[in-house]
PDB file with one MODEL, atoms N, CA, C and O in Angstrom:
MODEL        1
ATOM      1  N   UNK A   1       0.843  -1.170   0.000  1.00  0.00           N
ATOM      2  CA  UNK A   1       0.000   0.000   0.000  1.00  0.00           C
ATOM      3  C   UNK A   1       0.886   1.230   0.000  1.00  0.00           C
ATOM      4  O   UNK A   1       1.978   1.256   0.567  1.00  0.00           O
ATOM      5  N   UNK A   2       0.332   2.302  -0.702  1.00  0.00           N
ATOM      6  CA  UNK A   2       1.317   3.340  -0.996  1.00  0.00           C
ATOM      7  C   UNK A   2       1.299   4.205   0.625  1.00  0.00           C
ATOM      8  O   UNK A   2       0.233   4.505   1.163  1.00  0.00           O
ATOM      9  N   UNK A   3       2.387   4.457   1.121  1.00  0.00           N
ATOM     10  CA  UNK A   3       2.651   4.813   2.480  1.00  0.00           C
ATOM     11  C   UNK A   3       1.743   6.214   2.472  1.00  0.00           C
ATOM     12  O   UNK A   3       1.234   6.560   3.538  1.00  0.00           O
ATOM     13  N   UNK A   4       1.566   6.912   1.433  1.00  0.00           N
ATOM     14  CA  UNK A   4       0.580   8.307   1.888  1.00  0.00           C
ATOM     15  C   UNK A   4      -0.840   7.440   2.400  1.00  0.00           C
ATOM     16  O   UNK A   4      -1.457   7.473   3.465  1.00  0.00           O
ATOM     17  N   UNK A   5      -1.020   6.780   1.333  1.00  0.00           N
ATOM     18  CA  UNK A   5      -2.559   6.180   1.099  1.00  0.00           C
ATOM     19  C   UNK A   5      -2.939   5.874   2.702  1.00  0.00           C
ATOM     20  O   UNK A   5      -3.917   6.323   3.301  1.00  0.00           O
ATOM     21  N   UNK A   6      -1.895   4.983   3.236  1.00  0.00           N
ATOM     22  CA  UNK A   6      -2.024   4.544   4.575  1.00  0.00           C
ATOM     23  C   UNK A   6      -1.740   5.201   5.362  1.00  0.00           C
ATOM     24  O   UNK A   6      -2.195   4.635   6.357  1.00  0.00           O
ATOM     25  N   UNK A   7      -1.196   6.215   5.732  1.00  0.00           N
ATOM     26  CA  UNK A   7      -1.471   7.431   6.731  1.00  0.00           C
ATOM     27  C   UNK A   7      -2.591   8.119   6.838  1.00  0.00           C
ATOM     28  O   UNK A   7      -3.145   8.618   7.818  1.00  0.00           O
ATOM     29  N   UNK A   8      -2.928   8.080   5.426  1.00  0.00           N
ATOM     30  CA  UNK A   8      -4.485   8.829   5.442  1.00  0.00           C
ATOM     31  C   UNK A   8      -5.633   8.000   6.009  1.00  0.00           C
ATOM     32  O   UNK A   8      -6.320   8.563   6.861  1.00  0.00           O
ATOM     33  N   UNK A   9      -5.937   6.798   5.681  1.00  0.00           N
ATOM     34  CA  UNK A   9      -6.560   5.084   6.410  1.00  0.00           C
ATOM     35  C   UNK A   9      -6.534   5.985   7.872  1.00  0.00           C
ATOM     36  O   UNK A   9      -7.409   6.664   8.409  1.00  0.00           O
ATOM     37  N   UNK A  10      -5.008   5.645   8.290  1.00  0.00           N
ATOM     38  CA  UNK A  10      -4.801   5.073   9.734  1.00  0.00           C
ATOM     39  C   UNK A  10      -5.582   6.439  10.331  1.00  0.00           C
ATOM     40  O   UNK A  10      -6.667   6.314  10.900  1.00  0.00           O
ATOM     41  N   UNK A  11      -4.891   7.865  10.142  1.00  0.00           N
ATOM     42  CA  UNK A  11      -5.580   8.844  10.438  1.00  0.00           C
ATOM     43  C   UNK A  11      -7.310   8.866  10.353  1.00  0.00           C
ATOM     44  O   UNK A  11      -7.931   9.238  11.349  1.00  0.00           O
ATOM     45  N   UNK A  12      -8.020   8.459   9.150  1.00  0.00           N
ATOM     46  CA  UNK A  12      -9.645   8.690   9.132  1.00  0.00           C
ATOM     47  C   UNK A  12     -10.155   7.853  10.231  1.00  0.00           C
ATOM     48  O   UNK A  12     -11.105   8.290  10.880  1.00  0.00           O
ATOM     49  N   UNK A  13      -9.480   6.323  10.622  1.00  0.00           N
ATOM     50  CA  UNK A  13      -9.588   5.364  11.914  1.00  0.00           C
ATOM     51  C   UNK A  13      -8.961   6.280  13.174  1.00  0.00           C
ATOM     52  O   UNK A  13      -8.948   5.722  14.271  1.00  0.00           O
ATOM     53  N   UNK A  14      -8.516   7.453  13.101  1.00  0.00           N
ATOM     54  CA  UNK A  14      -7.668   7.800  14.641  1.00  0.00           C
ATOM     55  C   UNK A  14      -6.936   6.847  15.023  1.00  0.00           C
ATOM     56  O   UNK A  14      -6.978   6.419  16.176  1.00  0.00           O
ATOM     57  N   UNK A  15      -6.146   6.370  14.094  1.00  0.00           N
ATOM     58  CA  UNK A  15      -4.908   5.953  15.026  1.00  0.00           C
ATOM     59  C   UNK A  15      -3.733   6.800  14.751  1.00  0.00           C
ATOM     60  O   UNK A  15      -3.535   7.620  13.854  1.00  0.00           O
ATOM     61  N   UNK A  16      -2.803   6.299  16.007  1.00  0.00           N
ATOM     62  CA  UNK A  16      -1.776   6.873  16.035  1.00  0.00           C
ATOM     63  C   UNK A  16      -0.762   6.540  14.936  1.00  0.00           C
ATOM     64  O   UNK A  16      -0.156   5.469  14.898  1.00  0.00           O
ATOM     65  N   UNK A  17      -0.575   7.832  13.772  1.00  0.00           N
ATOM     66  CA  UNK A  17       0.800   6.878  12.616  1.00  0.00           C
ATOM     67  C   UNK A  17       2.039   7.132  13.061  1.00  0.00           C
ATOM     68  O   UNK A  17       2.175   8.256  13.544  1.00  0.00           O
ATOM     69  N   UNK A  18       3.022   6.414  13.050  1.00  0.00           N
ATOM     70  CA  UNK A  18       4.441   5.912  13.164  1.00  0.00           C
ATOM     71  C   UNK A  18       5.187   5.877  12.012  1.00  0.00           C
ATOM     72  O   UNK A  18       4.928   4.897  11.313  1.00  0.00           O
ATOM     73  N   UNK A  19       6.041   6.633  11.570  1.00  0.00           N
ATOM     74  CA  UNK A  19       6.925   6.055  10.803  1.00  0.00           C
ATOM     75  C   UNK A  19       8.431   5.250  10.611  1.00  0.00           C
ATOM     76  O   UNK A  19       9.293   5.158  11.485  1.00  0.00           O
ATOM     77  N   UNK A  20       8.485   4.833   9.573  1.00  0.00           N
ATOM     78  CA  UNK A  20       9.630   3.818   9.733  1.00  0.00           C
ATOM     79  C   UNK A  20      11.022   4.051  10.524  1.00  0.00           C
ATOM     80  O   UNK A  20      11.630   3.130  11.069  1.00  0.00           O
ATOM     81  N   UNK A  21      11.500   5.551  10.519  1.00  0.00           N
ATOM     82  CA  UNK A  21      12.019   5.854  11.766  1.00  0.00           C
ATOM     83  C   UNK A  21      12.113   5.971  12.601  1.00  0.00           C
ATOM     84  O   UNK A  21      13.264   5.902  13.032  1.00  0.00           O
ATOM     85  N   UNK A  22      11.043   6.239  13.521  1.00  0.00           N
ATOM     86  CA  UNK A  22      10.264   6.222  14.803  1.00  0.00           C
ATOM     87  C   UNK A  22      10.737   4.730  15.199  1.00  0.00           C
ATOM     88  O   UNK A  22      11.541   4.295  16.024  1.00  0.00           O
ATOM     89  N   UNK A  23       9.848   4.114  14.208  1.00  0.00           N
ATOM     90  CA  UNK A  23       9.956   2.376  14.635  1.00  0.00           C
ATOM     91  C   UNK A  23      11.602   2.201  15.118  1.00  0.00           C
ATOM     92  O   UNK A  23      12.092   2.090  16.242  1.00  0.00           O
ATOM     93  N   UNK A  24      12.195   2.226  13.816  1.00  0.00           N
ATOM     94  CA  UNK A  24      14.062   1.668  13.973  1.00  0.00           C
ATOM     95  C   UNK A  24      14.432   2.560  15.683  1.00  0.00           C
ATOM     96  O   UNK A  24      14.908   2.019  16.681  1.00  0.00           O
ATOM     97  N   UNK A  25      14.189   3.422  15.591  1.00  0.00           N
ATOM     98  CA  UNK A  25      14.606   4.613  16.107  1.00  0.00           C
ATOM     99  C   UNK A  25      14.377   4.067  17.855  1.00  0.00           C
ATOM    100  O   UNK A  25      15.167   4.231  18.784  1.00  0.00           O
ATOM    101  N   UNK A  26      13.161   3.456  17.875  1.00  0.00           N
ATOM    102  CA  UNK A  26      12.781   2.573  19.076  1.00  0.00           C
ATOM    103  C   UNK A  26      13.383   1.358  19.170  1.00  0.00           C
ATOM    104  O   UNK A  26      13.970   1.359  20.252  1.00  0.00           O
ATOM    105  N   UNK A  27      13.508   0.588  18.754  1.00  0.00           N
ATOM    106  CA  UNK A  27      14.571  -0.706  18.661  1.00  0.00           C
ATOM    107  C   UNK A  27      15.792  -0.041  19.524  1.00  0.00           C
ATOM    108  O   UNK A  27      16.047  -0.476  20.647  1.00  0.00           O
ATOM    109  N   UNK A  28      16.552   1.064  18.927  1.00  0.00           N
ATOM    110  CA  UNK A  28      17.615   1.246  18.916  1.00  0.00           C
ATOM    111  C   UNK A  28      17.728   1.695  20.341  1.00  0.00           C
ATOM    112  O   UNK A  28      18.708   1.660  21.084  1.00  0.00           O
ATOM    113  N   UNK A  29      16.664   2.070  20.532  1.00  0.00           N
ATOM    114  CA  UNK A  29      17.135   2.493  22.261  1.00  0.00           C
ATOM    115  C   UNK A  29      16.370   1.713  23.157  1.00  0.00           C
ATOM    116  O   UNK A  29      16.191   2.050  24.328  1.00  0.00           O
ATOM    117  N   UNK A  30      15.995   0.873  22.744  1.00  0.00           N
ATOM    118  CA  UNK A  30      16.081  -0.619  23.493  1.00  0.00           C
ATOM    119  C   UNK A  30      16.783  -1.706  23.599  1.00  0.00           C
ATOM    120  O   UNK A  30      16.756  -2.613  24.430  1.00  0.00           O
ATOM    121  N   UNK A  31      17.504  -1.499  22.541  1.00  0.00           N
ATOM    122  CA  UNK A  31      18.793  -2.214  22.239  1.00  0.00           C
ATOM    123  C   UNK A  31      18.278  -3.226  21.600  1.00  0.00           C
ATOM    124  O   UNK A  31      19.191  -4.051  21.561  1.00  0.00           O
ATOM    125  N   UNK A  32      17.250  -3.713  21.008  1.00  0.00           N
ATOM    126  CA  UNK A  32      16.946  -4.776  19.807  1.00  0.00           C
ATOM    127  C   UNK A  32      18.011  -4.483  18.936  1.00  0.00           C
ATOM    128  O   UNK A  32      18.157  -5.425  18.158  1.00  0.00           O
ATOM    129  N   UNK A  33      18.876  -3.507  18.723  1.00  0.00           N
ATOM    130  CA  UNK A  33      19.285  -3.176  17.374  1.00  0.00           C
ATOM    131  C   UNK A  33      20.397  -2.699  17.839  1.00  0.00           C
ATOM    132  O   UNK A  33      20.368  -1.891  18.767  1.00  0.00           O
ATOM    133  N   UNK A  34      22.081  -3.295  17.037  1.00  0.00           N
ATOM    134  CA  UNK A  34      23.421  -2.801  17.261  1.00  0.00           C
ATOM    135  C   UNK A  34      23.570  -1.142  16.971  1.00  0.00           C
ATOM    136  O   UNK A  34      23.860  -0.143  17.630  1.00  0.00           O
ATOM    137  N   UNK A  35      23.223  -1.439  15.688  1.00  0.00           N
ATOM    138  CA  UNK A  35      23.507  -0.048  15.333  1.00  0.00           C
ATOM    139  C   UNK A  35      22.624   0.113  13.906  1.00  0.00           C
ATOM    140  O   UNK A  35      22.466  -0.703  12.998  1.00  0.00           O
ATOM    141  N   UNK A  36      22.101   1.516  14.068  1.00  0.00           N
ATOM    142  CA  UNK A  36      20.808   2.485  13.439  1.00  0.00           C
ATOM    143  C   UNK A  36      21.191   2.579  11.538  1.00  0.00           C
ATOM    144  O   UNK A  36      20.669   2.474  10.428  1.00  0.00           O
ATOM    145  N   UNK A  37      22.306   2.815  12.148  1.00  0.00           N
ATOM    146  CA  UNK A  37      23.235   3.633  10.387  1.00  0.00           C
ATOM    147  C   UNK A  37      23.097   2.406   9.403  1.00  0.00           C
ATOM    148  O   UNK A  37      22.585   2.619   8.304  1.00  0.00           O
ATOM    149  N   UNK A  38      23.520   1.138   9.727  1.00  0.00           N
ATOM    150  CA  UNK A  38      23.626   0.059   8.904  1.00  0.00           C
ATOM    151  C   UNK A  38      21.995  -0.349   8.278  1.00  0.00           C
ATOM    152  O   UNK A  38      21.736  -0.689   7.124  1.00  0.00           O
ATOM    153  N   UNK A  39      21.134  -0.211   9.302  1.00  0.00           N
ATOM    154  CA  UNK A  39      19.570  -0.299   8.581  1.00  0.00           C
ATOM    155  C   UNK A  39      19.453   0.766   7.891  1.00  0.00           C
ATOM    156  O   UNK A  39      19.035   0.409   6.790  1.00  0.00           O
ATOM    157  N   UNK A  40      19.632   2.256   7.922  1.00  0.00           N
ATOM    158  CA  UNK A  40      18.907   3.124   7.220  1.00  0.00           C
ATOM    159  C   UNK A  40      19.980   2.892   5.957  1.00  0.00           C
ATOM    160  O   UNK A  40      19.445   2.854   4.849  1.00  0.00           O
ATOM    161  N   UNK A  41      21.355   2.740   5.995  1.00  0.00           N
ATOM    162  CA  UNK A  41      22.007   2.221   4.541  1.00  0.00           C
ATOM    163  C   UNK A  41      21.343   1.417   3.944  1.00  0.00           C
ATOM    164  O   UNK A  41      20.933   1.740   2.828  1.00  0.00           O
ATOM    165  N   UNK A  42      20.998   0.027   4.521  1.00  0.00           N
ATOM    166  CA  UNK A  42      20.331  -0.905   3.679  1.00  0.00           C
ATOM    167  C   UNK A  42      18.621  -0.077   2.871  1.00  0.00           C
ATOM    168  O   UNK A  42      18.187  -0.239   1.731  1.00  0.00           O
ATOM    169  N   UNK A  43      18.182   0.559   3.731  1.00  0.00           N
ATOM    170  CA  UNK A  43      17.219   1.393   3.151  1.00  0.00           C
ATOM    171  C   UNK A  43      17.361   2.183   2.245  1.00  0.00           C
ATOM    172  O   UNK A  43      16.540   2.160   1.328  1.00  0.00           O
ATOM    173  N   UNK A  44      18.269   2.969   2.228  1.00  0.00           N
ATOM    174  CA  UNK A  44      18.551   3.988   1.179  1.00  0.00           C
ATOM    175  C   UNK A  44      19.288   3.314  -0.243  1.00  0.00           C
ATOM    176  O   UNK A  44      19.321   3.855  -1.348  1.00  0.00           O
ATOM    177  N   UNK A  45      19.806   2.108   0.092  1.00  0.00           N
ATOM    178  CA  UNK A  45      20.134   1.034  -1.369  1.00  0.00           C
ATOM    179  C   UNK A  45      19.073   0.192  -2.020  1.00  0.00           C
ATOM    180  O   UNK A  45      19.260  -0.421  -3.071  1.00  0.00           O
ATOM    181  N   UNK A  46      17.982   0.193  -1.359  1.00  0.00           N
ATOM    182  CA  UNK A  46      16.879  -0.196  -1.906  1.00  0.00           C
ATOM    183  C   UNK A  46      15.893   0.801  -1.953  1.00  0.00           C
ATOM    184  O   UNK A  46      14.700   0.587  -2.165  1.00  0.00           O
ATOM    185  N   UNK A  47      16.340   1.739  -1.779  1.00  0.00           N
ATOM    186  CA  UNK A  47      15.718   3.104  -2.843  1.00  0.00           C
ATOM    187  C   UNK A  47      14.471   3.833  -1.782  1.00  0.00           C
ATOM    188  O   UNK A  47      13.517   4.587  -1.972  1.00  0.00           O
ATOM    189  N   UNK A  48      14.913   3.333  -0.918  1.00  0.00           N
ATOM    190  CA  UNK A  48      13.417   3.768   0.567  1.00  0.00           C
ATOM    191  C   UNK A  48      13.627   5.437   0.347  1.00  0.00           C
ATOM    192  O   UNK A  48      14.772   5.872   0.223  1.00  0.00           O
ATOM    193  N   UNK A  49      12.617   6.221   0.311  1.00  0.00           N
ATOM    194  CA  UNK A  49      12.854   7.693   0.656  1.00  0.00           C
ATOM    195  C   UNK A  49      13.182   7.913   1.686  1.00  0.00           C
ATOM    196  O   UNK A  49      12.461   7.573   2.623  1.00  0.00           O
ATOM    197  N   UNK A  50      14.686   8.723   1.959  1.00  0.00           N
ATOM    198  CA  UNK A  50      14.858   9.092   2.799  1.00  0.00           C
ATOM    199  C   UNK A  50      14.660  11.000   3.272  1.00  0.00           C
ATOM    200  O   UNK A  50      15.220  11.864   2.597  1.00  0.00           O
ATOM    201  N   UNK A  51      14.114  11.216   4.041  1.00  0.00           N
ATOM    202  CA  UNK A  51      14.045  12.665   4.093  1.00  0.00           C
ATOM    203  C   UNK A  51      15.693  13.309   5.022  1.00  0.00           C
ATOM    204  O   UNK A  51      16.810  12.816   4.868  1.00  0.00           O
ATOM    205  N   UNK A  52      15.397  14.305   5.793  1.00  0.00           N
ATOM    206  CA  UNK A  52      16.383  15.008   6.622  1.00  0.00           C
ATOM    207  C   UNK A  52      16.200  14.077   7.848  1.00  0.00           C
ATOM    208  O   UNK A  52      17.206  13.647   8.413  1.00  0.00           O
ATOM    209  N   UNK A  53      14.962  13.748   8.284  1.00  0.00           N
ATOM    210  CA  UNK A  53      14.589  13.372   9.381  1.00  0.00           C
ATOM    211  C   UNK A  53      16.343  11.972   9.740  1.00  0.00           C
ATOM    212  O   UNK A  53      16.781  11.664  10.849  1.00  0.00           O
ATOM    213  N   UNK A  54      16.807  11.550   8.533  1.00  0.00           N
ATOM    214  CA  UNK A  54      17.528  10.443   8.545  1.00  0.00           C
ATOM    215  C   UNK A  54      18.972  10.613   9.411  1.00  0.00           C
ATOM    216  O   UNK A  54      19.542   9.623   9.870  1.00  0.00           O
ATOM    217  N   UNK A  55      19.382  11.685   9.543  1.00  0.00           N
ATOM    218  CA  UNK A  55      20.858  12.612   9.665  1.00  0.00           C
ATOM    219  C   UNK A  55      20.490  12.803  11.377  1.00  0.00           C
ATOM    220  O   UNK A  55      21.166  12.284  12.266  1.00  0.00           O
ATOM    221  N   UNK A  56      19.301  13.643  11.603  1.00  0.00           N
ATOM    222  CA  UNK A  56      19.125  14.233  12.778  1.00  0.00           C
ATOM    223  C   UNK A  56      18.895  12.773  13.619  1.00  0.00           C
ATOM    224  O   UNK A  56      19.821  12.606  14.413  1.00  0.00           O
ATOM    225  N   UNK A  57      17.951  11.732  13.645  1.00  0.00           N
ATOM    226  CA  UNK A  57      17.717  10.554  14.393  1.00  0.00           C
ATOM    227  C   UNK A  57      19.148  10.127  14.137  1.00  0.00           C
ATOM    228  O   UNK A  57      19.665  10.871  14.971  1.00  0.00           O
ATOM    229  N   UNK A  58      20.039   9.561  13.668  1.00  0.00           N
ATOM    230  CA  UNK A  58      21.277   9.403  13.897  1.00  0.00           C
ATOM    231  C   UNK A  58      22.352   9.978  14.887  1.00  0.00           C
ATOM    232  O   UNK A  58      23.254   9.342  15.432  1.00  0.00           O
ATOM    233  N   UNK A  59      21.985  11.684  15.036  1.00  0.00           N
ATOM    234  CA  UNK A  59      22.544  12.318  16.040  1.00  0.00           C
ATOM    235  C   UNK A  59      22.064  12.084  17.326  1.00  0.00           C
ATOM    236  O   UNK A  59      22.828  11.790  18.246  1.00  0.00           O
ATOM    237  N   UNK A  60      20.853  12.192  17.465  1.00  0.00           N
ATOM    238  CA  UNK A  60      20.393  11.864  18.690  1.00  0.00           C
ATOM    239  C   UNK A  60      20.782  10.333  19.387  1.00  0.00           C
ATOM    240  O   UNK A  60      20.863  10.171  20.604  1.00  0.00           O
ATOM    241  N   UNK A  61      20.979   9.379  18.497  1.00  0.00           N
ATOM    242  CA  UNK A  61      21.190   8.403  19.079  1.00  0.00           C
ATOM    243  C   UNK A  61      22.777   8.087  19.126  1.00  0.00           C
ATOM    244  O   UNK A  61      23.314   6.979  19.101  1.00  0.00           O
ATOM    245  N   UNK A  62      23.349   9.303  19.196  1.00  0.00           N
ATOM    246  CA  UNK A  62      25.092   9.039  18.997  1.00  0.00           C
ATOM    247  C   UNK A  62      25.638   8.434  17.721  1.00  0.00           C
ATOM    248  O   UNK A  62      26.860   8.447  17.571  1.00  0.00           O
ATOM    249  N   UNK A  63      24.957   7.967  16.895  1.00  0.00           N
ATOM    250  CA  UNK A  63      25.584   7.095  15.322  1.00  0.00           C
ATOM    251  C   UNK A  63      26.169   8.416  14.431  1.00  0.00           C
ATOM    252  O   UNK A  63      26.565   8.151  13.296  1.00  0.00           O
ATOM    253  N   UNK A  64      26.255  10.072  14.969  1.00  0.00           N
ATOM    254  CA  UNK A  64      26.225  10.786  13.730  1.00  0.00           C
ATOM    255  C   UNK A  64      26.874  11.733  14.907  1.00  0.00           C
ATOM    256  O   UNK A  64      26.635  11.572  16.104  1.00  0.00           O
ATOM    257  N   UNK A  65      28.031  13.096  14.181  1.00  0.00           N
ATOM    258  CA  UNK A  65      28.897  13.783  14.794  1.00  0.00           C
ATOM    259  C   UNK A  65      27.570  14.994  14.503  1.00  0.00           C
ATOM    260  O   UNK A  65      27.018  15.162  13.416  1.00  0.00           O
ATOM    261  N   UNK A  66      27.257  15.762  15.819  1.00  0.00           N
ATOM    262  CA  UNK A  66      26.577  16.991  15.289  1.00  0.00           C
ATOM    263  C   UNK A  66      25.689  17.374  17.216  1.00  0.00           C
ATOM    264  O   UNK A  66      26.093  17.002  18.318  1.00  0.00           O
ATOM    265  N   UNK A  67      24.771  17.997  16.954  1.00  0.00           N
ATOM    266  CA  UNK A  67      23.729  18.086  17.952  1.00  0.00           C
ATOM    267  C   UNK A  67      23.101  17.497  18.522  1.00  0.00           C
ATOM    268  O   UNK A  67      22.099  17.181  17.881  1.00  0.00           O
ATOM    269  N   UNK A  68      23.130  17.044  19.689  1.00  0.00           N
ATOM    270  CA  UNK A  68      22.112  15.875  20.366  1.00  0.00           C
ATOM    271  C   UNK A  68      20.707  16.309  20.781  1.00  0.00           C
ATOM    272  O   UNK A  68      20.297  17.466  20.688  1.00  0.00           O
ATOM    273  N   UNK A  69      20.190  15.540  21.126  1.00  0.00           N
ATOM    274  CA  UNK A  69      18.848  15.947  21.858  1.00  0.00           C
ATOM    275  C   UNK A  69      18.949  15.167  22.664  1.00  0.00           C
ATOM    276  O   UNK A  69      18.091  15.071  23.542  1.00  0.00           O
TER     277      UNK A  69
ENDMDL
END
């Protein structure tokens, strides 16, 4: 399903949408997950859109030199 199509779904139902960063982004600070950078690579080689959002969640979780939150 085209990912707008289904935000719009989940929203007309009121649910809460999540995106695929959010998700990884939670793993990662639960520690399901070594490290963040190696999934969003594999994403971005199979052509996943990546926005800005990709750079900044990296910083925050220490994988990226810059500004924390």
């Amino acid at each position: 399903m085209d990912d707008h199509k289904a935000r719009l779904l989940a929203q007309q139902e009121r649910l809460t949408v999540v995106g695929t960063f959010r998700v990884l982004k939670h793993f990662k600070e639960r520690r399901a997950l070594d490290a963040l950078h190696s999934v969003f690579d594999q994403l971005r080689a199979a052509e996943f859109s990546m926005r800005a959002e990709y750079d900044e969640i990296l910083r925050q979780i220490g994988e990226r030199e810059g500004k924390r939150s």
